[in-house]
C-alpha positions in Angstrom: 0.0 0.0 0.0 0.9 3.5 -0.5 1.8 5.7 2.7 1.0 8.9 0.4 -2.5 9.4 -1.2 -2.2 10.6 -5.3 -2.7 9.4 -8.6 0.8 9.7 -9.8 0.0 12.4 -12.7 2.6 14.6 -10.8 5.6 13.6 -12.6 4.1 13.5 -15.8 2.6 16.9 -15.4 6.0 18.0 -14.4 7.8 16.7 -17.4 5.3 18.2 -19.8 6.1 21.1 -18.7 9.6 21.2 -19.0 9.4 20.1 -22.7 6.8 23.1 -23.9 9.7 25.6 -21.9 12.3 23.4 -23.9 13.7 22.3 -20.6 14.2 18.7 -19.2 13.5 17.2 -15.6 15.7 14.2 -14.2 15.1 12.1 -11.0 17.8 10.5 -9.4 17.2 8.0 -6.1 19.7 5.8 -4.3 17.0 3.5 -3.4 13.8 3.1 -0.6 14.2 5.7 1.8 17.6 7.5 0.4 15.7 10.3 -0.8 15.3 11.6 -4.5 17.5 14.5 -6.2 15.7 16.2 -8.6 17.3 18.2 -11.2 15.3 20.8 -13.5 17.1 22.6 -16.6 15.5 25.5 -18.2 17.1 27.9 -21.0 17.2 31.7 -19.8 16.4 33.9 -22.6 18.6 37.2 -22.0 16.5 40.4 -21.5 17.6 43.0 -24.4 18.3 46.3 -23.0 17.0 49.5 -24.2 19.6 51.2 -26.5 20.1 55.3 -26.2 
């Protein structure tokens, strides 16, 4: 049984995300109990400034 209540959409939610900001999510877990690292990459567009 599961000690946390969901349907598991989270995850894939997540990842669709990343993709339409042309990003990527990764999960990383050492096993039960070892915790999860989750890494997110997402491009930063630079901000043009105003030229004088």
């Amino acid at each position: 049984s599961r000690k946390f209540g969901g349907n598991g959409l989270g995850l894939a939610i997540s990842r669709s995300l990343m993709e339409m900001m042309n990003g990527s999510i990764n999960l990383y877990s050492e096993g039960v109990n070892r915790g999860t690292t989750v890494d997110i990459i997402l491009p930063i567009k630079e901000k043009q400034g105003i030229q004088t």
